[in-house]
Each structure stands twice: as structure tokens, then as C-alpha cells.
N, CA, C and O of each residue as an XYZ file, in Angstrom:
720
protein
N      36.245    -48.133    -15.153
C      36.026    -49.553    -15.184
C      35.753    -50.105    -13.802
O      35.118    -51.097    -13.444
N      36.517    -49.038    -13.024
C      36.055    -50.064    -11.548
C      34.636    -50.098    -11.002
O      34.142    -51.120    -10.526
N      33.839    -48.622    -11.118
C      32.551    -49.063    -11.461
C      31.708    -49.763    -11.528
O      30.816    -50.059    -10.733
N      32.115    -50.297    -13.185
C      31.616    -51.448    -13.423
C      31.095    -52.887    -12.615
O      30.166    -53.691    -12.693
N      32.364    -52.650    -11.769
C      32.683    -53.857    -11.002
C      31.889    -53.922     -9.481
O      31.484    -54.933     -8.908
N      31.824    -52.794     -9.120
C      31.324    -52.237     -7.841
C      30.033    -53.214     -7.485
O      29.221    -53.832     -8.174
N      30.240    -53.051     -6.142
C      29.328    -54.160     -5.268
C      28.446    -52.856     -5.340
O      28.803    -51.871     -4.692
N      26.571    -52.799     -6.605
C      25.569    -52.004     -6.026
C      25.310    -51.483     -4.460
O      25.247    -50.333     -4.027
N      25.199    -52.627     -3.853
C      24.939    -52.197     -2.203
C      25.768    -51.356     -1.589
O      25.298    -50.527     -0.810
N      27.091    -51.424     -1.824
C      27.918    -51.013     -1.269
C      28.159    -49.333     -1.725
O      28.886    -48.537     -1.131
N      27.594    -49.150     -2.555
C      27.907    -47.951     -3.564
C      26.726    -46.459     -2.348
O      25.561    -46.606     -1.978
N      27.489    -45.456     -2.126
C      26.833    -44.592     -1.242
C      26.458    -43.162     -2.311
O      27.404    -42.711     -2.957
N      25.264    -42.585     -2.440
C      25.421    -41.745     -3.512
C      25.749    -40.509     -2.516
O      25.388    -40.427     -1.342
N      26.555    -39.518     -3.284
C      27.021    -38.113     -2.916
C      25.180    -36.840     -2.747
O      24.677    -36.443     -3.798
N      24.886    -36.663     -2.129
C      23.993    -35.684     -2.878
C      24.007    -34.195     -2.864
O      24.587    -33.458     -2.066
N      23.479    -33.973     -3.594
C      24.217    -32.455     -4.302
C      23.664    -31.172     -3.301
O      22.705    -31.410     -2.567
N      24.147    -30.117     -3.290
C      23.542    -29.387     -3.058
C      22.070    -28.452     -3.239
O      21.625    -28.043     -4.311
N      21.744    -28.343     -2.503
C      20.124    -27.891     -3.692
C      20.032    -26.162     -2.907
O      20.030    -25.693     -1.769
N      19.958    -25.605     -4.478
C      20.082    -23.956     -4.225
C      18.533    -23.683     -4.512
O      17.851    -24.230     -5.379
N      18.254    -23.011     -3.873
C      16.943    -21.897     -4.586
C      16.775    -22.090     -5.903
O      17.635    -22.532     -6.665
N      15.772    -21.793     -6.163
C      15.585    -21.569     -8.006
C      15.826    -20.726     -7.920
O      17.033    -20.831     -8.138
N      15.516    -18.912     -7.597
C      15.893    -18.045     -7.403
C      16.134    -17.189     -6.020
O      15.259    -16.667     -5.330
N      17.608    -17.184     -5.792
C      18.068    -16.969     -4.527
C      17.669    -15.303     -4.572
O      17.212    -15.099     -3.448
N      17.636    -14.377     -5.120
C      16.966    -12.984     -5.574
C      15.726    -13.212     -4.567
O      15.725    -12.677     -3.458
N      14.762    -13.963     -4.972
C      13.390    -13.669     -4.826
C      13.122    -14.479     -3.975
O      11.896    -14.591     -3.959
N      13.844    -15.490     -2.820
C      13.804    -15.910     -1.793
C      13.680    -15.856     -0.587
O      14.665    -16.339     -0.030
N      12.687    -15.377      0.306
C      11.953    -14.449      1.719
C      11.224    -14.919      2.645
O      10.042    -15.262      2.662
N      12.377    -14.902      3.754
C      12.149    -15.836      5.068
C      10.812    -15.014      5.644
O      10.620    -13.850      5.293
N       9.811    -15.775      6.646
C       8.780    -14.629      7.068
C       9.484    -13.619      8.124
O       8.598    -12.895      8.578
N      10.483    -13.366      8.568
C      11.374    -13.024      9.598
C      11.132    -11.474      8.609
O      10.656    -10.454      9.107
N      11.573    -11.589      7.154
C      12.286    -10.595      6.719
C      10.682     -9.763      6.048
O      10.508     -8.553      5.901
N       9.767    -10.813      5.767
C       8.337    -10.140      5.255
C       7.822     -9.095      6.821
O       7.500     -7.907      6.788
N       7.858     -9.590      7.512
C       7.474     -9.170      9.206
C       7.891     -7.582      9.180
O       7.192     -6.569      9.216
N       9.619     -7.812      9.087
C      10.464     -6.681      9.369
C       9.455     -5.459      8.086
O       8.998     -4.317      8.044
N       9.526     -6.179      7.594
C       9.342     -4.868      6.089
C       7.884     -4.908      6.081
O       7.821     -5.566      5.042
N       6.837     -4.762      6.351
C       5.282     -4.748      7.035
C       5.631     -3.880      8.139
O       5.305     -2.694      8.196
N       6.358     -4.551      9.087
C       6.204     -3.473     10.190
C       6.755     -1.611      9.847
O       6.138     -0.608     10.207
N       7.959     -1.655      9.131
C       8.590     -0.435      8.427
C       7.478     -0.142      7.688
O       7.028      0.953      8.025
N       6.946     -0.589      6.950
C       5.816      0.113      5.702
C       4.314      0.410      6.507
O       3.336      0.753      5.842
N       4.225      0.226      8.152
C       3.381      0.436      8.686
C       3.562      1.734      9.418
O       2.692      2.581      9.622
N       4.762      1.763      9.768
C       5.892      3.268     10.334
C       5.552      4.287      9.416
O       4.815      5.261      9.566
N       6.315      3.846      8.282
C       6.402      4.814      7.336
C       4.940      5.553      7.003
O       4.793      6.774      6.945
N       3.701      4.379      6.759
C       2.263      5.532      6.271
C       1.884      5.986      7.602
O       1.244      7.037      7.621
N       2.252      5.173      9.241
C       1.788      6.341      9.753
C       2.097      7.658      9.916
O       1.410      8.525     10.458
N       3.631      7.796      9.200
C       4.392      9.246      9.558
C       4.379      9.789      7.968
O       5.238     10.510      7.461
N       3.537      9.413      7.510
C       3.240      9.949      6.025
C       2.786     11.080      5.739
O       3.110     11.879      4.861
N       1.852     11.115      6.693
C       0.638     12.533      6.547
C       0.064     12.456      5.567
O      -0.286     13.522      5.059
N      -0.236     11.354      4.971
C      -1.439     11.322      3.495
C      -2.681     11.209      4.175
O      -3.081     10.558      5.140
N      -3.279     12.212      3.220
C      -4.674     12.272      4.014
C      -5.246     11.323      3.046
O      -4.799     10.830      2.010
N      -6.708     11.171      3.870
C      -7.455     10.120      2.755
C      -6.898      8.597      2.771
O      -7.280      7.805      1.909
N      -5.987      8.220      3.775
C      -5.551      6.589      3.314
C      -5.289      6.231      4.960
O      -5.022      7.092      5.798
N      -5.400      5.028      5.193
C      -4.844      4.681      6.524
C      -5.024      2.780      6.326
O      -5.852      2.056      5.772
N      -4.054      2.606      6.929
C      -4.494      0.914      6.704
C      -3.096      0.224      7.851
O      -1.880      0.391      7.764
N      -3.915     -0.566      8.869
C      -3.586     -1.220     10.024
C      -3.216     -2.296      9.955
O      -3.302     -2.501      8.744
N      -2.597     -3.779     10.685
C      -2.962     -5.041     10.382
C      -4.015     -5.320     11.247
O      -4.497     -4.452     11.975
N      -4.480     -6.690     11.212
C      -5.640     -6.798     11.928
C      -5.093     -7.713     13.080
O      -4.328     -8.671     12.978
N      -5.729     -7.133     14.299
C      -5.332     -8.113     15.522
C      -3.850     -8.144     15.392
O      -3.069     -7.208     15.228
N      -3.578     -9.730     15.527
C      -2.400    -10.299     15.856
C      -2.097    -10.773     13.927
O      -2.452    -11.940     13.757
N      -1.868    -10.495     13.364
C      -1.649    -11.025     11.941
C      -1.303     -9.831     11.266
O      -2.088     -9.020     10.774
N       0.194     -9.775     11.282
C       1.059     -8.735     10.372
C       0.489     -9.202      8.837
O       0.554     -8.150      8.201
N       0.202     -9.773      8.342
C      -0.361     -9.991      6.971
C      -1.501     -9.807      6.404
O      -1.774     -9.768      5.204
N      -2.176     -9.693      7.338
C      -3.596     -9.238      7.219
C      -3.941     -7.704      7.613
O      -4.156     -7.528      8.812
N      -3.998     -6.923      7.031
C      -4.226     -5.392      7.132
C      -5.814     -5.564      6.755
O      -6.300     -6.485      6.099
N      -6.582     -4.313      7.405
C      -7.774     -3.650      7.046
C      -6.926     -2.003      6.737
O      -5.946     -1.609      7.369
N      -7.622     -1.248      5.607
C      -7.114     -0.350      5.006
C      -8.506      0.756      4.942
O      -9.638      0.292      5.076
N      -8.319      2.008      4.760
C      -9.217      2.980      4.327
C      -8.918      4.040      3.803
O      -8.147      4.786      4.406
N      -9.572      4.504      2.211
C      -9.716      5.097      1.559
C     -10.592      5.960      0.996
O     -11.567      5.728      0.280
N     -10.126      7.019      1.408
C     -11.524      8.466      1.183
C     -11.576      9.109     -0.539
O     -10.654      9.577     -1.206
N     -12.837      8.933     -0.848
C     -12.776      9.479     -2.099
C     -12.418     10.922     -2.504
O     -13.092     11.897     -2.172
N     -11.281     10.972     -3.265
C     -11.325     12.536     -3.219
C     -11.771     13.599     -3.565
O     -12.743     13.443     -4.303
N     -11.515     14.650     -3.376
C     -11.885     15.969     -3.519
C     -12.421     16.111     -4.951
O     -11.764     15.510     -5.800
N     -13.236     16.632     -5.272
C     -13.521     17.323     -6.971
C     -14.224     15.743     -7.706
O     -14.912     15.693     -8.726
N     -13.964     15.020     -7.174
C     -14.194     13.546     -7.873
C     -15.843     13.158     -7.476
O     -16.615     13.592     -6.620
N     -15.947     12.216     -8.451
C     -17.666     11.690     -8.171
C     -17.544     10.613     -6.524
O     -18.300      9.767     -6.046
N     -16.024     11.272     -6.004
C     -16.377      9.608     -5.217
C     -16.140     10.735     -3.893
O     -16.095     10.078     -2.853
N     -15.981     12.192     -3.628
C     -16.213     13.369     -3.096
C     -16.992     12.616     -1.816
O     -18.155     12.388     -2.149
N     -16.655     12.082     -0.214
C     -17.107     12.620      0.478
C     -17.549     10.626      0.688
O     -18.524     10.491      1.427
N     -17.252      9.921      0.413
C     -17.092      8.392      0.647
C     -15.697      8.396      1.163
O     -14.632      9.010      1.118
N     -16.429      7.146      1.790
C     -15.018      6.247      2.485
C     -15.070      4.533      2.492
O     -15.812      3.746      3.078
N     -14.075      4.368      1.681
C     -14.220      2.805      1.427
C     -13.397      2.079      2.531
O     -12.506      2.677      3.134
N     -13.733      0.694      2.800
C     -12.746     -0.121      3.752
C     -12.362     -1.285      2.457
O     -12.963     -1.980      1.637
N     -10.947     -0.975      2.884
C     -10.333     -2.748      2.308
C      -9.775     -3.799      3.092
O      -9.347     -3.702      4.242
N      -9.818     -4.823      2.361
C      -8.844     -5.867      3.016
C      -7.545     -5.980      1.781
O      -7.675     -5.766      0.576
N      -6.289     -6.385      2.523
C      -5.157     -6.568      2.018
C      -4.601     -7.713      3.069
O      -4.512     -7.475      4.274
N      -4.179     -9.184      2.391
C      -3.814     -9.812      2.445
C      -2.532     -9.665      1.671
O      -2.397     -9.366      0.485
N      -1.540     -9.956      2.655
C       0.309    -10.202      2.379
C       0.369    -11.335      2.395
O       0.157    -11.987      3.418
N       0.873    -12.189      0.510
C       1.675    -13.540      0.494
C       2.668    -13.285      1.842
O       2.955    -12.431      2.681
N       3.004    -14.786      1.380
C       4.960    -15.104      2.346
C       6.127    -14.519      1.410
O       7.288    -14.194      1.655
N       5.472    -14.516      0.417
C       6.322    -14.046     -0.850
C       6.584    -12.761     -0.604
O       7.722    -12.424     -0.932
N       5.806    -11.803     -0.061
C       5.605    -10.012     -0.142
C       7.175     -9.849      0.304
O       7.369    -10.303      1.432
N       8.295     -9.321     -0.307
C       7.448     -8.067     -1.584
C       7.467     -8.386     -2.941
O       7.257     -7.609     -3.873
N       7.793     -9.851     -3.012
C       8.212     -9.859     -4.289
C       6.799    -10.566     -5.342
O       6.854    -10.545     -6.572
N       5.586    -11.163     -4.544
C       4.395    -11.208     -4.791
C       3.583     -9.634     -4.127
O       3.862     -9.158     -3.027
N       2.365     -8.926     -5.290
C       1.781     -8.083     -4.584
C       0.680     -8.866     -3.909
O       0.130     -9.945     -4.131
N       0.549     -7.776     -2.867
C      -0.644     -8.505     -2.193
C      -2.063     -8.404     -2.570
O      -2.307     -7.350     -3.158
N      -3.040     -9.163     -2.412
C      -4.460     -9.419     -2.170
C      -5.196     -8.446     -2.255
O      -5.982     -8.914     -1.432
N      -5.878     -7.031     -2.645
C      -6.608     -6.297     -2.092
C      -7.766     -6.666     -2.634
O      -7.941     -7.319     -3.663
N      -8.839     -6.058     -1.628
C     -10.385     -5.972     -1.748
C     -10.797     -4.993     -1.054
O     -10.125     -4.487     -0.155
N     -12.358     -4.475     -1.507
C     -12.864     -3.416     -1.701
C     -13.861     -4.408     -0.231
O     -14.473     -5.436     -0.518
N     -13.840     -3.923      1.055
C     -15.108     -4.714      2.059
C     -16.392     -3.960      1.586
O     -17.357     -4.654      1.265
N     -16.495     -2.498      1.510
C     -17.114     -1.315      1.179
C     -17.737     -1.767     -0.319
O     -17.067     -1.870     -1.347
N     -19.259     -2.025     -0.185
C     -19.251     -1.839     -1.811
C     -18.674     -0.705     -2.538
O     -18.349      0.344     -1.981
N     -18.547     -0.947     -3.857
C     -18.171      0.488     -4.528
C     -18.518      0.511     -6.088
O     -18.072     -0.262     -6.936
N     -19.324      1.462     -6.260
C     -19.152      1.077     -7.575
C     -18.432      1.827     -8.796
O     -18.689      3.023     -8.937
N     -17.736      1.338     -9.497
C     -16.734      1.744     -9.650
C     -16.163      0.647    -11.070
O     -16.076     -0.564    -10.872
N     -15.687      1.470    -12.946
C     -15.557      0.359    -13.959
C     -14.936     -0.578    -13.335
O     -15.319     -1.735    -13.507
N     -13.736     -0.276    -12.387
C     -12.454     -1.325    -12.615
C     -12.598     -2.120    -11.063
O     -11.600     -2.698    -10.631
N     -13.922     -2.120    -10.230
C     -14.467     -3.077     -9.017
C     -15.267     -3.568     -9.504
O     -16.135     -2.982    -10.151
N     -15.191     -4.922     -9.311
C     -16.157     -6.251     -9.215
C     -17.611     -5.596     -8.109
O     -17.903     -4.490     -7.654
N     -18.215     -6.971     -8.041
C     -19.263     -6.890     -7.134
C     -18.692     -7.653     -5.853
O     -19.232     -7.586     -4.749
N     -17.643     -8.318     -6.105
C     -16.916     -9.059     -5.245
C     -15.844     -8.249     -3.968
O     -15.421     -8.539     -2.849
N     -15.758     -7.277     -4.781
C     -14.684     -6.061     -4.575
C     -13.286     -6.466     -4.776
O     -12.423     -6.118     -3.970
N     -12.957     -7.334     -6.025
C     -11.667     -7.472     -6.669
C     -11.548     -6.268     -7.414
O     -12.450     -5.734     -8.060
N      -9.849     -5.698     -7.223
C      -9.969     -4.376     -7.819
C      -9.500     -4.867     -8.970
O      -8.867     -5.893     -8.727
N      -9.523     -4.466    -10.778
C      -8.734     -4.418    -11.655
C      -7.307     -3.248    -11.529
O      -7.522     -2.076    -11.838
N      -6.633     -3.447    -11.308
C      -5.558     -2.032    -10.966
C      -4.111     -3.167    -11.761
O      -4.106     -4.396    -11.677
N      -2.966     -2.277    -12.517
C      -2.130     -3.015    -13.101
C      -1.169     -3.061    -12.039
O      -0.696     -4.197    -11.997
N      -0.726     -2.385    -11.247
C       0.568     -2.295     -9.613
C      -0.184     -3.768     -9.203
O       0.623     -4.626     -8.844
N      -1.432     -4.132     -9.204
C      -1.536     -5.251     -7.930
C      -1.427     -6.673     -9.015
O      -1.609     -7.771     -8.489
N      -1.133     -6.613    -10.492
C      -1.001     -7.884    -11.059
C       0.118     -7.776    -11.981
O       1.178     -7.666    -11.365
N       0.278     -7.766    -13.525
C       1.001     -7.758    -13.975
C       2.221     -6.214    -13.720
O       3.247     -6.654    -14.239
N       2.398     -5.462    -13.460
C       3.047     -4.485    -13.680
C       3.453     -4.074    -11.641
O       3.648     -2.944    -11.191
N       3.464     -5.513    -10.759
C       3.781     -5.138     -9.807
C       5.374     -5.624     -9.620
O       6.031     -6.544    -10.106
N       5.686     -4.478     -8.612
C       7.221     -3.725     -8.253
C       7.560     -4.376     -7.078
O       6.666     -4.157     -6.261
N       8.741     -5.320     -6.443
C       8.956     -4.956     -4.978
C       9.445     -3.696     -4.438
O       9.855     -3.575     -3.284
N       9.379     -2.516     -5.526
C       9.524     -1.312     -4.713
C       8.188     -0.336     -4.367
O       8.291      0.763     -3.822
N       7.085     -0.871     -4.735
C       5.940     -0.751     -3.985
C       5.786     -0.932     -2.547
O       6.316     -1.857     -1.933
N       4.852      0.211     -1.877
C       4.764     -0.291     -0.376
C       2.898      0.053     -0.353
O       2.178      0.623     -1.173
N       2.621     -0.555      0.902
C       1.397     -0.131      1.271
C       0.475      1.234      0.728
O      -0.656      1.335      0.252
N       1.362      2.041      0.994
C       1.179      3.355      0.731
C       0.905      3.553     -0.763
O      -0.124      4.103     -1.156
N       1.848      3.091     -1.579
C       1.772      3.546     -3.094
C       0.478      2.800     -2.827
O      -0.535      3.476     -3.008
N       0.308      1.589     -2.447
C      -1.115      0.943     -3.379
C      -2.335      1.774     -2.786
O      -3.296      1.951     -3.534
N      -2.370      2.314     -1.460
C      -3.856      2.679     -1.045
C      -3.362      4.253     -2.006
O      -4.434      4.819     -1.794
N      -2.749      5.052     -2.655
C      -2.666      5.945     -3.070
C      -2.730      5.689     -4.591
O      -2.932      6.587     -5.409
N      -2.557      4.499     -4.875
C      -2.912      3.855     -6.252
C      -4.210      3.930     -6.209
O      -4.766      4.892     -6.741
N      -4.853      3.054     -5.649
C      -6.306      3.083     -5.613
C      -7.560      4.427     -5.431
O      -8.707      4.667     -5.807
N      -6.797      4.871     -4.850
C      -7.317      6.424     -4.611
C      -7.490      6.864     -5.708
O      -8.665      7.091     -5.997
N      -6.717      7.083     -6.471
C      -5.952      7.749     -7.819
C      -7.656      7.164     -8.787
O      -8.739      7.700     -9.024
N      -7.009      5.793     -9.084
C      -8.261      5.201     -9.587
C      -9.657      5.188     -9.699
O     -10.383      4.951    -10.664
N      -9.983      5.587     -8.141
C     -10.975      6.144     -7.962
C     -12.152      7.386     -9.227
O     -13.230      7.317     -9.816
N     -11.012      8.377     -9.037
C     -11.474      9.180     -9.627
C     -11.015      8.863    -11.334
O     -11.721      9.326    -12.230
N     -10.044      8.215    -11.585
C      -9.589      8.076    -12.826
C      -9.503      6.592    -13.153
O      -8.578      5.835    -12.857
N     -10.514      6.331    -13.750
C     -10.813      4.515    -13.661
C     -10.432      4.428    -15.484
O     -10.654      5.243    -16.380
N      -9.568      2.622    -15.507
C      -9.445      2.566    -16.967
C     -10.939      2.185    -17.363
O     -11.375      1.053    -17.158
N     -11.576      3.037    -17.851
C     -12.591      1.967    -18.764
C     -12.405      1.420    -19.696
O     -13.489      0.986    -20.087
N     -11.516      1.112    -20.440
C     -11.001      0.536    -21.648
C     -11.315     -1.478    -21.103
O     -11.556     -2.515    -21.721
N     -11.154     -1.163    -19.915
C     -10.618     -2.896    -19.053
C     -11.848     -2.376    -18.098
O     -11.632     -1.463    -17.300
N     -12.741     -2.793    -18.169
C     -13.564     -2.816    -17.124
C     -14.299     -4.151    -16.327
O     -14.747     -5.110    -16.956
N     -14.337     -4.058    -15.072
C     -14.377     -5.427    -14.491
C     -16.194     -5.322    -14.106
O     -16.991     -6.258    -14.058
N     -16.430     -3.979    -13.893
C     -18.254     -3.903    -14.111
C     -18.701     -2.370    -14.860
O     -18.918     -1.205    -14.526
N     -18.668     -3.437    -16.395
C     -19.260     -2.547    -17.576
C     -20.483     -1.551    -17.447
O     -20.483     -0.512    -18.109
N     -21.375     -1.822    -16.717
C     -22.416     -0.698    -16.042
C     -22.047      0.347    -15.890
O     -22.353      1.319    -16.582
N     -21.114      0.329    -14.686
C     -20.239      1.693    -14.403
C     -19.888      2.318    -15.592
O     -20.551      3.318    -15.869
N     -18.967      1.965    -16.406
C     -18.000      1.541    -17.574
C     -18.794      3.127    -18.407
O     -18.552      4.292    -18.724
N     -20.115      1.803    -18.420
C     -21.051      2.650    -19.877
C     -21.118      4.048    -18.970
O     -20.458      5.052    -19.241
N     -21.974      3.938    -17.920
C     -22.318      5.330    -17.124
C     -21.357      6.203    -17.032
O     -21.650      7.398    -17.061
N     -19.935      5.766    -16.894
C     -18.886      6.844    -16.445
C     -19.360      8.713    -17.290
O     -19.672      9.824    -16.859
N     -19.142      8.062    -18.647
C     -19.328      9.413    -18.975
C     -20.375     10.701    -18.800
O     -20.141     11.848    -19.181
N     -21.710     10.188    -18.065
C     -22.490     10.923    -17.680
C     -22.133     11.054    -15.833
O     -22.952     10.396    -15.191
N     -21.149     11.728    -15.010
C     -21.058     11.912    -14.300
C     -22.031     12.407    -13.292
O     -21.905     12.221    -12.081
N     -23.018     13.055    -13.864
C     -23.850     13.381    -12.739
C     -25.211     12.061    -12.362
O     -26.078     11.925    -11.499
N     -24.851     11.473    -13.291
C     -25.639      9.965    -13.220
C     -24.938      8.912    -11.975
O     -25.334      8.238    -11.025
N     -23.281      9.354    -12.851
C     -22.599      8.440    -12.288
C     -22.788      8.570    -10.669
O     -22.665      7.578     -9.950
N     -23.088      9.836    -10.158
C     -22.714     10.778     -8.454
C     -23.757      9.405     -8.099
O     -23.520      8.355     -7.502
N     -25.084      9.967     -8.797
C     -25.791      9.081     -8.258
C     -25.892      7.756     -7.811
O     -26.048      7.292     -6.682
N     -25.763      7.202     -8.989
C     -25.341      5.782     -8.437
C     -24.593      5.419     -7.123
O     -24.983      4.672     -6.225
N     -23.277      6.210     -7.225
C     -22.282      6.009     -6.420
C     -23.021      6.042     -4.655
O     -22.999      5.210     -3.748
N     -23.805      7.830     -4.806
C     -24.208      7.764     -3.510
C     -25.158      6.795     -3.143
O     -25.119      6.328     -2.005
N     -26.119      6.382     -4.062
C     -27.374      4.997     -3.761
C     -26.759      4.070     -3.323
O     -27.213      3.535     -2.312
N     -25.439      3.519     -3.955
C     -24.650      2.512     -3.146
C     -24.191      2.777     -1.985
O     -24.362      2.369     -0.836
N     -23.760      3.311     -2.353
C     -22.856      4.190     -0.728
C     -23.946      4.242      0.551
O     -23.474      4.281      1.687
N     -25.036      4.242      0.415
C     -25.581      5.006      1.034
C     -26.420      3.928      1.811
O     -26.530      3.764      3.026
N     -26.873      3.373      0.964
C     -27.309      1.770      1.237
C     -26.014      0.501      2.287
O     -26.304     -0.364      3.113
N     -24.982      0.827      1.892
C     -24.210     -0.184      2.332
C     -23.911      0.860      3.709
O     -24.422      0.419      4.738
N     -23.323      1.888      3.836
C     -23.477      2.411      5.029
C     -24.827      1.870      5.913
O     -24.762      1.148      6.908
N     -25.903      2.335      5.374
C     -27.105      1.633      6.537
C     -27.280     -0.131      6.426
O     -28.167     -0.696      7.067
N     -26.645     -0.638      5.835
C     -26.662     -1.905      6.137
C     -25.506     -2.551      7.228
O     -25.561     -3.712      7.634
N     -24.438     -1.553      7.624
C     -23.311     -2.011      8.290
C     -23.539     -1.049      9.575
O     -22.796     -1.186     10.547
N     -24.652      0.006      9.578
C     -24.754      0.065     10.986
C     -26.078     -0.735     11.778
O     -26.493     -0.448     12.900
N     -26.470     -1.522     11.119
C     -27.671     -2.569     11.301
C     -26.954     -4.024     12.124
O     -27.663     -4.995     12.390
């Protein structure tokens, strides 16, 4: 009742504490930094052949990456460059990748957005750098065509010695356009 009575003006409100929505998935850039720089340690003392990926300049979030097609595969004897962009969120958002390197390939755009399930729905914060350029690798040679992001490829896959072709005409072309 006293309330009731209370002089409005006079009345001071309490205000509450305000928590995270989720204190779990909450990541200062202090702590994204620390864990970039470790996952940069770690692939260089990896010894995976076929993968390497740096940040660029001064920007821990911005990596350039490279990926060699492997052995026995139609992608035998290429080397793609990516970009990987790290949210503020990383690790608990995956990051950004792109293909700089044309490629052609069912599950690459012309854009060089990859379709891959680790970089959208089915991504882990126990993923690191490494799994993804070794994800992508993987892909390479073993693409879903079921989900294809350029159906061309898609249709061609199954004639592989068609497919070589293609691959190297691209390849081969975008190499002499990037030493121009």
C-alpha cells in the first residue's frame, strides 16, 4: 500500500543485472586471438602435406590458405588459394571460406563459395583450421553431387576423363591470368 502512495519522482528504479543470453558461447577477441594463434602453431607443426594457410599481414582473422589437389584424384597436380575470414564469434561461428583460385568443382560456385556441411550447418567448435583445409581437400576429390552448387560439374563428374579436362582448361587459364 505504501506504494501506492509514493511520490513518482521520488521513486529510484533498482536495475537488474543483465547476463549473456548464452554465457557458453560468449568470446572476448582476446580469447579468438589466443586460439588463431595456437591453430596457426599447431598446422605449422602438422606436417600435412598439401595444406598451408597464414593470416594476412597484420589481421589474425583474415588468413589466405592453400590447397593441393591430391594424388590419384582428377584435381592431381593443382593448387588452389583460399580466403578464410574468422567471425568475433570463432569458434563457436565457422568461418568464411572461399575458393580465390577458380575451381571447378559440383560443390564450388563461380563465386568460390564452397558447399561443404563442417562450414554451415554441421559446424563444431572443435574444428580447427586444419580439419577445414583437410575437409576441403577431402572434397576435392569426393564432391556431394547430390547438393550441387554448379550442376555442370555435377552432370560431368561421372565421366572423369572429361571431368580432368575441364578442370585443367580452368586451371590453366586462371594460372595465366594471375601471372599477367
Amino acid at each position: 500500500m505504501a506504494a501506492a502512495n509514493a511520490n513518482p519522482n521520488t521513486l529510484t528504479a533498482v536495475p537488474s543485472p543483465k547476463k549473456p543470453a548464452n554465457p557458453a558461447k560468449t568470446v572476448d577477441t582476446h580469447s579468438v586471438i589466443k586460439r588463431l594463434q595456437s591453430e596457426l602453431m599447431s598446422l605449422m607443426m602438422s606436417g600435412d602435406s598439401g595444406i598451408s594457410a597464414f593470416p594476412e599481414e597484420d589481421n589474425i582473422l583474415c588468413w589466405k590458405g592453400t590447397i593441393a589437389g591430391s594424388k590419384d584424384t582428377v584435381f592431381e597436380g593443382t593448387e588452389y588459394k583460399l580466403s578464410l575470414a574468422f567471425p568475433n564469434e570463432y569458434p563457436f561461428k565457422p568461418p568464411t571460406v572461399k575458393f580465390e583460385t577458380a575451381c571447378f568443382h559440383p560443390n564450388v560456385d563461380v563465386h568460390g563459395n564452397i558447399c561443404l556441411d563442417i562450414l554451415q550447418d554441421k559446424w563444431s567448435s572443435a574444428y580447427d583450421v586444419r580439419t577445414i583445409l583437410l575437409s576441403i581437400q577431402s572434397l576435392l576429390g569426393e564432391p556431394n553431387i547430390s547438393s550441387p552448387l554448379n550442376s555442370q560439374a555435377a552432370a560431368l563428374w561421372g565421366n572423369q576423363e572429361e571431368y580432368r579436362r575441364m578442370v585443367e582448361k580452368l586451371y590453366k587459364t586462371t594460372m595465366e591470368i594471375s601471372k599477367s
